[in-house]
Backbone as CSV, one residue per row, in Angstrom:
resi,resn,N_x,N_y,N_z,CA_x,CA_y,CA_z,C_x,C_y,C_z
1,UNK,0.851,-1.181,0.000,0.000,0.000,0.000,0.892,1.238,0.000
2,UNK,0.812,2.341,-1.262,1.288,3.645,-1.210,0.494,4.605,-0.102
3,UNK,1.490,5.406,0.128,1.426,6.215,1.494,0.651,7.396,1.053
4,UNK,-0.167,8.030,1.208,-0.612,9.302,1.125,0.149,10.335,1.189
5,UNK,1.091,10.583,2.539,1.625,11.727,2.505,2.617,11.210,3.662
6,UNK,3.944,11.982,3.744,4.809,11.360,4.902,4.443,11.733,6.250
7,UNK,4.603,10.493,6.780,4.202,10.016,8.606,2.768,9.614,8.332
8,UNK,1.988,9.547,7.286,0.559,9.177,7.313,0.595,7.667,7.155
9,UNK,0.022,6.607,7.783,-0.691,5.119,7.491,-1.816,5.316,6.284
10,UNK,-1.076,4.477,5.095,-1.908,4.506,4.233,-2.968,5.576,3.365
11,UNK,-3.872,4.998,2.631,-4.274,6.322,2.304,-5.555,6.300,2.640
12,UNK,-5.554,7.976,2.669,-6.580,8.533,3.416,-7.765,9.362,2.221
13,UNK,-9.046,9.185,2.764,-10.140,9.600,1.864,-10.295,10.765,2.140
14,UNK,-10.613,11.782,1.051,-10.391,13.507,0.992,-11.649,13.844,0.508
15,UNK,-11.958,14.749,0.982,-13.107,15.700,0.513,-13.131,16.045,-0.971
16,UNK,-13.925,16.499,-1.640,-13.749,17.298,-3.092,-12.716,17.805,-3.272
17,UNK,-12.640,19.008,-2.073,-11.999,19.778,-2.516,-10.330,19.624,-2.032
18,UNK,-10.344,18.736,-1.575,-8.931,17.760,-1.725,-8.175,17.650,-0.223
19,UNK,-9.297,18.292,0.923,-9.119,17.986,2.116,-8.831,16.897,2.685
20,UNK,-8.408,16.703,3.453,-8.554,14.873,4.470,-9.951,14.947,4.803
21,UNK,-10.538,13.965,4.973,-11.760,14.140,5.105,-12.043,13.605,6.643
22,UNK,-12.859,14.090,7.800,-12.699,14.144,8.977,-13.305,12.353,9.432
23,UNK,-12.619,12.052,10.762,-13.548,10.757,11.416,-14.495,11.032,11.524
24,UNK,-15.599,9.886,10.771,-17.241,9.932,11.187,-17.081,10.166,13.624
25,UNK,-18.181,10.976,13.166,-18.403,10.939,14.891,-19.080,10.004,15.608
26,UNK,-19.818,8.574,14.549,-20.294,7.982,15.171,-19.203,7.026,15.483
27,UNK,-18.102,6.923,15.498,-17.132,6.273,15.641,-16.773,5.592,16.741
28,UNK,-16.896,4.354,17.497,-16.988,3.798,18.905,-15.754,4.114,19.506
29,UNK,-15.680,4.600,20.224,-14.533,4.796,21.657,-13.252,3.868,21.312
30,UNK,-13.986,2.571,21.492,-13.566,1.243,21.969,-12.216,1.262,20.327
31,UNK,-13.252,1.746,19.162,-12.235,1.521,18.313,-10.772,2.091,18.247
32,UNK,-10.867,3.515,18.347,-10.281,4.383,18.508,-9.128,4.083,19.784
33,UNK,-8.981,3.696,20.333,-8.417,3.051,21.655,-7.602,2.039,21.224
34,UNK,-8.170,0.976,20.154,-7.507,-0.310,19.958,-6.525,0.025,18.917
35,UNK,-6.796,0.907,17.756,-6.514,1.558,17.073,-5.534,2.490,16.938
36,UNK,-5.173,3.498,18.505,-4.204,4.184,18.526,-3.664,3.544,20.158
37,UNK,-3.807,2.282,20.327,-3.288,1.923,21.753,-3.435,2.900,22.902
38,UNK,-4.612,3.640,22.881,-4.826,4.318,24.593,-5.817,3.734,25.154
39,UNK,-6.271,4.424,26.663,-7.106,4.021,27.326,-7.685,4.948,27.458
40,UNK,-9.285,5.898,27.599,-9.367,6.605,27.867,-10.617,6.359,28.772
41,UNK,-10.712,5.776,29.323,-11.368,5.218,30.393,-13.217,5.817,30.081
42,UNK,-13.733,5.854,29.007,-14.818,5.293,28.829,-15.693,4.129,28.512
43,UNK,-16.505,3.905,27.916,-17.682,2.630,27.259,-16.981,2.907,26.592
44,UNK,-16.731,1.386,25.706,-16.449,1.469,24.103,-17.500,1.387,23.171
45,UNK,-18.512,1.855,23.709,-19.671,2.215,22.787,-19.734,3.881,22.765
46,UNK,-18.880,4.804,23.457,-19.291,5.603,23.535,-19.064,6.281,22.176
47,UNK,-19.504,7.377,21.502,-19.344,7.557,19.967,-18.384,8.865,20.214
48,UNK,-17.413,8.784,19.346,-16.104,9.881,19.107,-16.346,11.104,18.974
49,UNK,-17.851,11.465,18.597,-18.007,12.776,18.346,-18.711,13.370,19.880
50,UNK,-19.193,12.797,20.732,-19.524,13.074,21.803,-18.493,13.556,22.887
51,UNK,-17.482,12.460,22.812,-16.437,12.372,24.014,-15.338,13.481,23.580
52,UNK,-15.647,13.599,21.897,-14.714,15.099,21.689,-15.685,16.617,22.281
53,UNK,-16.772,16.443,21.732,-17.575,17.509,22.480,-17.639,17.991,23.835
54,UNK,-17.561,16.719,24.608,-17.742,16.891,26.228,-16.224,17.068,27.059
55,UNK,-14.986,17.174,25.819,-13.659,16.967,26.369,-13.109,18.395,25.344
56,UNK,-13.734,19.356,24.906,-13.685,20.693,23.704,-12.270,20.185,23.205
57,UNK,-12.562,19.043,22.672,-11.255,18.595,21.946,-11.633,18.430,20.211
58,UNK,-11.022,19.687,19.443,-11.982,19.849,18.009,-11.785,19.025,17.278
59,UNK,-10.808,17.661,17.123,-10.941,16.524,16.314,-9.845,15.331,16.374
60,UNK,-10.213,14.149,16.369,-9.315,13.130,16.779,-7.812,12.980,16.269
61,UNK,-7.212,14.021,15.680,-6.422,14.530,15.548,-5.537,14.860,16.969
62,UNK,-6.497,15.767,17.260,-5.816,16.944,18.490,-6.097,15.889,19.724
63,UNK,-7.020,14.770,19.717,-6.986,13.883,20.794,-5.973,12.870,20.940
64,UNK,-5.362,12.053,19.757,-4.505,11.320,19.571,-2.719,12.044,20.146
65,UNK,-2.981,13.579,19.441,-1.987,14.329,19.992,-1.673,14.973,21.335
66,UNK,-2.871,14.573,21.934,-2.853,14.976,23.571,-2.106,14.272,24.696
67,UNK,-2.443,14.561,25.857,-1.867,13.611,26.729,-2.664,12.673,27.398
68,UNK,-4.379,12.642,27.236,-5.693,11.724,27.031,-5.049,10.695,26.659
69,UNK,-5.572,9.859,27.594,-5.477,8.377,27.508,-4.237,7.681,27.017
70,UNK,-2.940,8.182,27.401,-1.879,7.362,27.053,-1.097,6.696,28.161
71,UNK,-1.212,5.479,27.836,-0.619,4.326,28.558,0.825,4.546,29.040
72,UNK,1.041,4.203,30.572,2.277,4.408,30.938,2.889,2.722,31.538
């Protein structure tokens, strides 16, 4: 598999207008967790666009880049 862009996993689906195109928010917790190896101590049902809302964290971007839920 060709890379999208350097430091990116694979390629990524873009908007029209040639954006990255954002994580759906219905996106389960649980995945996101297994996915980038954290814990962030919710349900893994809880949906990604919620737990960014209730944490003013503007996209799983800036959550992955935080200090939320990383394993020591």
């Amino acid at each position: 598999m060709t890379k999208d862009a350097p430091g990116m996993r694979g390629i990524r689906s873009r908007n029209e207008d040639g954006r990255l195109r954002d994580k759906r928010d219905d996106t389960h917790m649980g995945t996101v967790e297994n996915k980038y190896d954290r814990d962030f101590r919710v349900r893994s049902d809880k949906q990604l666009g919620n737990f960014l809302r209730e944490n003013g964290i503007a996209s799983l971007n800036d959550l992955i880049q935080s200090d939320l839920g990383k394993k020591s």
